[in-house]
GUROLO-102113 format. One line per field, with one value per atom (N, C-alpha, C, CB): atom name; x, y, z; residue number from 1. Coordinates in steps of 0.1 Angstrom, whole numbers, padded with zeros to 4 digits. Glycine has a CB too. Example, Ala and Ser with C-alpha at 12.3 -4.5 7.8 and 13.67 -1.06 7.14 Angstrom:
<sites>
atom (N;CA;C;CB;N;CA;C;CB)
xx (0132;0123;0132;0113;0128;0137;0129;0141)
yy (-0057;-0045;-0033;-0045;-0022;-0011;0000;-0006)
zz (0078;0078;0078;0090;0071;0071;0079;0057)
n (1;1;1;1;2;2;2;2)
</sites>
This chain:
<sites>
atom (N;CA;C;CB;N;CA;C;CB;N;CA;C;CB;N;CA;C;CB;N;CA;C;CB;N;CA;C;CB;N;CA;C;CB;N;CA;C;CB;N;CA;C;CB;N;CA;C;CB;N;CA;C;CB;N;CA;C;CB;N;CA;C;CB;N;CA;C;CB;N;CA;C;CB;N;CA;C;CB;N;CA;C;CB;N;CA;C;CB;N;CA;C;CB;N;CA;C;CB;N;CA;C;CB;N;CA;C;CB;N;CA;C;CB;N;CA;C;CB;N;CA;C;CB;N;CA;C;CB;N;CA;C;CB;N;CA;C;CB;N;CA;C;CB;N;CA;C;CB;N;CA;C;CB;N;CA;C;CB;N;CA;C;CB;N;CA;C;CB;N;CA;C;CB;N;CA;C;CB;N;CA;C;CB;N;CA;C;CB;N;CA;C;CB;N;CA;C;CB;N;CA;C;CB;N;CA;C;CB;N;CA;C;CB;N;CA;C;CB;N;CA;C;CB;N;CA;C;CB;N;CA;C;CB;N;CA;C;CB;N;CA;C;CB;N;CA;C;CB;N;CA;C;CB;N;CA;C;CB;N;CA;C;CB;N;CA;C;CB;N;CA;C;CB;N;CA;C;CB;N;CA;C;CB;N;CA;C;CB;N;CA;C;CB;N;CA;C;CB;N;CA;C;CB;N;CA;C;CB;N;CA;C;CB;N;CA;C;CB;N;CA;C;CB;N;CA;C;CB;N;CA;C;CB)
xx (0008;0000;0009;-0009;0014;0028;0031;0047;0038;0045;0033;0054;0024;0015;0012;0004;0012;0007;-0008;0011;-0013;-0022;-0027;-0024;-0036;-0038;-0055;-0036;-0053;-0068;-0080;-0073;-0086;-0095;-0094;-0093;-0086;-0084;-0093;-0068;-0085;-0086;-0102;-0077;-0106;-0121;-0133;-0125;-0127;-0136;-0136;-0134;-0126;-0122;-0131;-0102;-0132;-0143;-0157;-0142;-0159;-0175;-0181;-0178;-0172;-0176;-0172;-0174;-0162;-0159;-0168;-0144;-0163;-0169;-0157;-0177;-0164;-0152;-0147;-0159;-0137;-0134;-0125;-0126;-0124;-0113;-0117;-0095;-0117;-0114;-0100;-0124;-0091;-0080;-0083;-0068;-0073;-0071;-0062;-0080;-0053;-0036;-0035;-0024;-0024;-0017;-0015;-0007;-0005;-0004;-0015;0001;-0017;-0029;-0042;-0029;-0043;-0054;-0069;-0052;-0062;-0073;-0077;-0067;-0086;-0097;-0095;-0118;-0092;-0086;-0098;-0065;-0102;-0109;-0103;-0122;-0104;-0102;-0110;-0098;-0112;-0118;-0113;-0122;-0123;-0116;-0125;-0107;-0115;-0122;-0118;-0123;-0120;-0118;-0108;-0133;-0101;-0096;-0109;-0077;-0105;-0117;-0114;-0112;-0102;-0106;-0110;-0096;-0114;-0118;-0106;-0133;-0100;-0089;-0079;-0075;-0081;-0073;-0078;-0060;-0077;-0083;-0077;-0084;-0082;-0074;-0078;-0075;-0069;-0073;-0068;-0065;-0076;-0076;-0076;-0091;-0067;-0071;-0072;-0061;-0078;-0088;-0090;-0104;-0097;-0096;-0104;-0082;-0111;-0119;-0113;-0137;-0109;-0101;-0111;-0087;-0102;-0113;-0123;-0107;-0119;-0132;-0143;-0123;-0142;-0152;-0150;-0160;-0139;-0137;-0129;-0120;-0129;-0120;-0108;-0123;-0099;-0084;-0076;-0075;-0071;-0066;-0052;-0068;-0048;-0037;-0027;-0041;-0032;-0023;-0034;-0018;-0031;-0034;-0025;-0032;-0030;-0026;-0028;-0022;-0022;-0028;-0031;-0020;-0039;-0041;-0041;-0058)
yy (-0012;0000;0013;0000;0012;0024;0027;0015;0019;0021;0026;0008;0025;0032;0043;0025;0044;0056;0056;0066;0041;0040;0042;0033;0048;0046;0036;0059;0034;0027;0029;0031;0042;0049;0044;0063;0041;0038;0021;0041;0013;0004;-0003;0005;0007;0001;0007;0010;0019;0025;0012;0047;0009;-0001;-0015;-0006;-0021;-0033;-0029;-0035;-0015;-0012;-0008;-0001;-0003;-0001;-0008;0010;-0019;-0027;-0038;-0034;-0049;-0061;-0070;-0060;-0085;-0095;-0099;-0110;-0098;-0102;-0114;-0090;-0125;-0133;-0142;-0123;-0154;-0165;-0174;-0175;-0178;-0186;-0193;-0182;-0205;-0212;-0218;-0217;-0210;-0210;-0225;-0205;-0235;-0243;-0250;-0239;-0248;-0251;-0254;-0243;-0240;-0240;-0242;-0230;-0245;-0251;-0234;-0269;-0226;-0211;-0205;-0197;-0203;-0195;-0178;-0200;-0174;-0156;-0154;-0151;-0141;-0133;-0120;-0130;-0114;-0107;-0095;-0112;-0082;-0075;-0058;-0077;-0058;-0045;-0031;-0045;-0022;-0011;0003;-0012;0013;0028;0032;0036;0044;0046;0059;0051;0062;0072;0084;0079;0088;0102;0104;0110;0088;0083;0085;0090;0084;0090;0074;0111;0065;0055;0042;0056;0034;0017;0007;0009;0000;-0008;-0020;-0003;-0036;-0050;-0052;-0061;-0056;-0060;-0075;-0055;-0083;-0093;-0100;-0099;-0109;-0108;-0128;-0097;-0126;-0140;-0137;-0148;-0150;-0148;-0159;-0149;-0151;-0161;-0172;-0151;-0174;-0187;-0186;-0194;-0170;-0163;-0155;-0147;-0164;-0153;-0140;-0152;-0133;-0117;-0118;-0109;-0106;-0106;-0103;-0100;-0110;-0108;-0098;-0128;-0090;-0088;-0091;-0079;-0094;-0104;-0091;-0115;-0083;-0076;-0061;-0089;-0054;-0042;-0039;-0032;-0038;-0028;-0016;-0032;-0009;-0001;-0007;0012;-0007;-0018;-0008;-0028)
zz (0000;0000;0000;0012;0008;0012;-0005;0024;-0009;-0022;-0030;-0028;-0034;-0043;-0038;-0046;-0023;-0020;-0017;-0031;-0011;-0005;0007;-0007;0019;0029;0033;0035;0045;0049;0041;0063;0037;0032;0017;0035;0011;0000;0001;-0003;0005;0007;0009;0016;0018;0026;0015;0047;0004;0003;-0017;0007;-0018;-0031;-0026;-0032;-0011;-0005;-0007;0012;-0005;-0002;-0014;0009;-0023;-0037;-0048;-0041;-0044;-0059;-0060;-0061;-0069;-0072;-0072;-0084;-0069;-0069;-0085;-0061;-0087;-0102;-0104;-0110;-0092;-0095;-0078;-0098;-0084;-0073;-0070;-0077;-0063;-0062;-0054;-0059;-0052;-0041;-0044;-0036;-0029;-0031;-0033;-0016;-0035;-0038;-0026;-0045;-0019;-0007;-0002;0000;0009;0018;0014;0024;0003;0001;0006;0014;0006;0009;-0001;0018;0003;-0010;-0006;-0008;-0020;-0019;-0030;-0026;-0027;-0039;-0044;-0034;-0053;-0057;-0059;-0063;-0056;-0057;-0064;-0044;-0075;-0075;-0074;-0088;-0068;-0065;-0069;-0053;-0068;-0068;-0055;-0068;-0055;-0041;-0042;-0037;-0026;-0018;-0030;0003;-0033;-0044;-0057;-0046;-0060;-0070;-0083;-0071;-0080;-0095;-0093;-0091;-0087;-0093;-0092;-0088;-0100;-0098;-0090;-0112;-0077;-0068;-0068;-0056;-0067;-0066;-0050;-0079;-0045;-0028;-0029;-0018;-0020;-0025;-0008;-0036;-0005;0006;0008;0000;0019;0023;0034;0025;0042;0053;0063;0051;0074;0081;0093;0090;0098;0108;0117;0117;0119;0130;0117;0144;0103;0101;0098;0110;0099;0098;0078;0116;0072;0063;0066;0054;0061;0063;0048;0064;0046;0039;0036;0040;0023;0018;0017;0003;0005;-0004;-0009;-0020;-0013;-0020;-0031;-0011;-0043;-0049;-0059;-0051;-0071;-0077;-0095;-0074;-0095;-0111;-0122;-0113)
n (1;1;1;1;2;2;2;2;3;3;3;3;4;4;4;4;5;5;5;5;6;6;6;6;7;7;7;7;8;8;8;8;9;9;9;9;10;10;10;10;11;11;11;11;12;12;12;12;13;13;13;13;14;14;14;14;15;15;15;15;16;16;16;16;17;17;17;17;18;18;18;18;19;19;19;19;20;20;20;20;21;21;21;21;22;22;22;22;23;23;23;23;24;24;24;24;25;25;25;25;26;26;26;26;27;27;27;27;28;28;28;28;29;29;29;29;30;30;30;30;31;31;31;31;32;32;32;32;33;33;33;33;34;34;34;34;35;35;35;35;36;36;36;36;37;37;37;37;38;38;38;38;39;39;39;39;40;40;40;40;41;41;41;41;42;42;42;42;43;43;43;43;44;44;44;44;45;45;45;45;46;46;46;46;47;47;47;47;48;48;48;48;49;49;49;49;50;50;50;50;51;51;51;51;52;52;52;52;53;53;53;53;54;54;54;54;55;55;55;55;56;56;56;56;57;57;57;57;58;58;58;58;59;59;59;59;60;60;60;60;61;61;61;61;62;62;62;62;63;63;63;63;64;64;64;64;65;65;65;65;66;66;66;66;67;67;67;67)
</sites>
């Protein structure tokens, strides 16, 4: 995130307004990631979040970046 020059806001606001565009499931661990992409909060750049729901149920965030 840092390196693109992302913060939190960016991030939450790419979850609540994107859409999922991509399913995985890593190799290994056998986990299911999605892919989501979104807008940042100032609307001037396109973001892929990539995400996972960990064991309690909460979303975990993997990675961020700027697409």
């Amino acid at each position: 995130m840092e390196e693109d020059g992302l913060d939190i806001f960016d991030v939450e606001h790419a979850l609540l307004t994107g859409s999922i565009i991509g399913r995985q499931t890593d190799r290994q661990s056998k986990e299911r990631k999605s892919l989501i992409r979104g807008r940042s909060a100032d609307d001037t750049r396109e973001l892929v979040v990539v995400v996972r729901v960990g064991p309690t149920d909460l979303l975990v965030i993997l990675t961020v970046y700027a697409d």
